[in-house]
N, C-alpha and C positions, 0 to 999 in steps of 0.2 A: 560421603553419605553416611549417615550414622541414623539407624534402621529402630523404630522403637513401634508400639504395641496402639500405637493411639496414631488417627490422620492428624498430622499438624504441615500443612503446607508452607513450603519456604523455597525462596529461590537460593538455588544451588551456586549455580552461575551461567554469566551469560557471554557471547563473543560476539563475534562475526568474523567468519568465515568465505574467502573469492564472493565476496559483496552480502554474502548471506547471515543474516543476526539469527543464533539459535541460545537454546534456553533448556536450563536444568535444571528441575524440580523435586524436591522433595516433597512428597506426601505422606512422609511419616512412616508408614508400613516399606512403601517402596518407593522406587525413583522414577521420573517420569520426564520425555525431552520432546522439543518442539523447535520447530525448524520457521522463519518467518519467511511466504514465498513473495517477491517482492508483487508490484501491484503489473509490472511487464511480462512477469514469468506466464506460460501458456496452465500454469496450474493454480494460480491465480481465481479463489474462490471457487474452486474443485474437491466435489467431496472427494475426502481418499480412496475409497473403492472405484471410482473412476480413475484416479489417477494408477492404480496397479492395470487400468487397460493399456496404456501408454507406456509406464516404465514400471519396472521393479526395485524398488526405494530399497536399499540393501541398510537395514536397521533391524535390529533385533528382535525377532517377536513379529513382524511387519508396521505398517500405521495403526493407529484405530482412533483417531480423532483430525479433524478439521473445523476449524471454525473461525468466527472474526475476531474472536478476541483469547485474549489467554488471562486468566483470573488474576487481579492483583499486580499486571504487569503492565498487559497491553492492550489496546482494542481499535476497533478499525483500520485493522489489520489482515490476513490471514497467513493463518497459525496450520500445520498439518504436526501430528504428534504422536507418538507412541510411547507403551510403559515398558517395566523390567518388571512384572506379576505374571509373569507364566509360568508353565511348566516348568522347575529343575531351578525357579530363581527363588530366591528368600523371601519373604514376606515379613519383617517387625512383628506381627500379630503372633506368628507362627509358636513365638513361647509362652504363649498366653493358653496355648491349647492341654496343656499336662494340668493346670488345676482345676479343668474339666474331666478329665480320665479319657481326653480324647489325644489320640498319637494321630503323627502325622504318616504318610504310606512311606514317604523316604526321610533316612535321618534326615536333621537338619543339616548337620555337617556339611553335607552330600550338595544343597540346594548354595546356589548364586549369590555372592554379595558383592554387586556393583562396586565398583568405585567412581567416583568423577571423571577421575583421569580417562578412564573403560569408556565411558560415556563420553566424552570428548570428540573420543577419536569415531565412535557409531555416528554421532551427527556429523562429522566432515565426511563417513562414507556416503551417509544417506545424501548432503551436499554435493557429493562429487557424481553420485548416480542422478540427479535433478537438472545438473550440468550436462551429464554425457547423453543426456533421453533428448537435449536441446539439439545436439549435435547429428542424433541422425533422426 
């Protein structure tokens, strides 16, 4: 992930994981992942807020997206997704803010810079928690 000041979205990369295709995104500022639930899975065209009544998708930040398609990649589909823009993580933009004379509350230093690899392994947890919610 290489973090810059402007949205330029780009696929990261993508796998498939115990039958699950997931997806890693950049968005320029930050990084963003998505998990495809197959069309048998019981979460299967489930907003994600429904789906934390049922399981707890152990991914970073939690979900905050669902939907049928994923820009640029995929569509009629569904897609459940979450970012790496919260609290304590990096944002690209972030050094854009000093030729404003505006500072940030914590160094930069201090905040999160993803890497792939980081990411990788958050979508096979959030995979394996989608699996184990089947199970009981």
């Amino acid at each position: 992930m290489i973090y810059q000041a402007d949205i330029k979205r780009e696929l990261l990369y993508k796998n498939t994981y115990k039958d699950f295709n997931y997806y890693i995104m950049s968005m320029g500022t930050h990084p963003t992942a998505y998990i495809e639930i197959p069309k048998n899975n019981k979460f299967y065209k489930m907003d994600y807020n429904k789906i934390y009544d049922i399981c707890d998708v152990d991914v970073h930040g939690g979900l905050t997206y669902s939907n049928s398609y994923l820009r640029d990649i995929k569509d009629n589909s569904w897609f459940i997704g979450w970012d790496y823009a919260h609290a304590g993580d990096y944002m690209g933009y972030y050094k854009d803010f000093s030729k404003y004379g505006i500072s940030t509350i914590n160094s930069l230093q201090d905040e999160k810079k993803w890497t792939t690899e980081e990411i990788i392994e958050d979508c096979k947890r959030g995979i394996d928690s989608i699996i184990e919610s089947e199970v009981n």
